[in-house]
C-alpha positions in Angstrom: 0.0 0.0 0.0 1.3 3.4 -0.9 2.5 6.2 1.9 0.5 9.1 1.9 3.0 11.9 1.8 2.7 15.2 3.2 6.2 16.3 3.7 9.1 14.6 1.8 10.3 11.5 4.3 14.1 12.8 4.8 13.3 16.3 6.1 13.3 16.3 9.7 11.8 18.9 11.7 14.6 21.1 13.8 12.2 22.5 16.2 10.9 22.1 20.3 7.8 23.1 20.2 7.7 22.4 24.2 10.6 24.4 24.3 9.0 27.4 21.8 6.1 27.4 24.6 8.4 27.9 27.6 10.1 30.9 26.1 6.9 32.5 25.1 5.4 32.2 28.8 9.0 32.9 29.9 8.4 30.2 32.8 11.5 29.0 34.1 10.6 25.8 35.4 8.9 24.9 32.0 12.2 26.0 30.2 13.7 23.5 32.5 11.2 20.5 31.3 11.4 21.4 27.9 15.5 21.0 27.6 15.4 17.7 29.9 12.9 16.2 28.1 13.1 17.5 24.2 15.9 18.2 21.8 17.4 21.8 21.2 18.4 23.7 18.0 22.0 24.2 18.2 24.2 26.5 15.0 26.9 24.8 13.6 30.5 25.8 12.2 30.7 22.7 10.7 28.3 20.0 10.2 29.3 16.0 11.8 30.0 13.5 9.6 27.3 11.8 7.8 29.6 8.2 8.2 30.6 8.8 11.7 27.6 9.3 14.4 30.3 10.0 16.7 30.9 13.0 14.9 28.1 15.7 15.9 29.7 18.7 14.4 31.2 22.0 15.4 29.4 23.8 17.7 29.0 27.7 16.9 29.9 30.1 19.5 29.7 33.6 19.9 32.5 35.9 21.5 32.2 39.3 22.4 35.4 41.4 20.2 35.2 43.6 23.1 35.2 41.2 26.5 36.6 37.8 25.1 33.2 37.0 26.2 31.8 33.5 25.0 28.2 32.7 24.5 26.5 29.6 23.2 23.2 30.5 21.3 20.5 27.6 21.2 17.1 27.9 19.3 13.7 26.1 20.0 13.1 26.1 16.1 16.0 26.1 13.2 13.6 29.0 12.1 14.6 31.3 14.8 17.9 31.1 14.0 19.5 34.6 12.4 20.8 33.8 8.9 23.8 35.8 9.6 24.7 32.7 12.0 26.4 30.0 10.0 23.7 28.1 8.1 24.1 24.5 9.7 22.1 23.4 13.0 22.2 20.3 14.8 19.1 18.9 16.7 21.0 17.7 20.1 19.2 15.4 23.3 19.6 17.0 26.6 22.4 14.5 27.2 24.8 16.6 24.6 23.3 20.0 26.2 24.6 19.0 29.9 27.6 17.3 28.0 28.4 20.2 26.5 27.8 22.6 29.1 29.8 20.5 31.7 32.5 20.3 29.4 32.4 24.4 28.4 31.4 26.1 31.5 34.1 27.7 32.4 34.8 29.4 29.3 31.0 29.8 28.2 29.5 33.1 30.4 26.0 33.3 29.3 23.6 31.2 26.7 20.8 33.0 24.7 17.5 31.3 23.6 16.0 32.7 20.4 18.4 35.4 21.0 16.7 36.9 17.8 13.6 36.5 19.0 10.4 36.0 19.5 10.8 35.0 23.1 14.5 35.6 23.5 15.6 34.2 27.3 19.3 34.2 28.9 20.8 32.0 31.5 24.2 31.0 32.9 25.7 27.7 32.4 25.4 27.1 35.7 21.7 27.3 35.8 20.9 25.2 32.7 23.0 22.3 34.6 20.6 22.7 37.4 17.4 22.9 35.5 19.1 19.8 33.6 19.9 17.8 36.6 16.2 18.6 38.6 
């Protein structure tokens, strides 16, 4: 029996929809569900891979010309992303998130959700690992 097709099968969606709905309430504690329980949008320098799985890419990172200042931006929907950022995203578990963070928090000061909107939010490292690890 045919498949009814409504999108083409390869494209996959880069979006938390959960996550979207945090950042528009701006509730903490929902933010905190959202990136223990759902994926997040992250920008890549360079894309992982395709014959390696090990091989998730180059995170993108922001740092300030004027401070030294380092910031990782993550996005609830590849949509939200600015398309002055380099055009590759991942779609990473919350596993890689506290991974990452663990790994980075001492050079990373601040991370930005939809930095360019619609419901732009900003916390520390330090606080994602918490809300990770409730």
């Amino acid at each position: 029996m045919p498949r009814k097709k409504g999108r083409k099968d390869a494209e996959l969606e880069f979006r938390n929809t959960v996550l979207a709905d945090a950042l528009q309430t701006q509730d903490m504690a929902a933010v905190a569900f959202a990136l223990r329980h759902g994926p997040t949008v992250v920008p890549l320098l360079r894309m992982g891979a395709r014959d390696n799985p090990l091989d998730s890419g180059e995170v993108w990172t922001y740092r300030d010309p004027d401070t030294g200042d380092i910031a990782l931006l993550l996005f609830s929907d590849a949509a939200h992303k600015p398309a002055t950022l380099p055009p590759g995203v991942a779609l990473q578990s919350p596993a890689w998130l506290r991974a990452f963070l663990q790994a980075h928090s001492d050079r990373i000061t601040t991370v930005f959700f939809d930095i360019a909107g619609p419901h732009p939010l900003q916390a520390t490292p330090a606080d994602l690992l918490a809300a990770l690890d409730l």
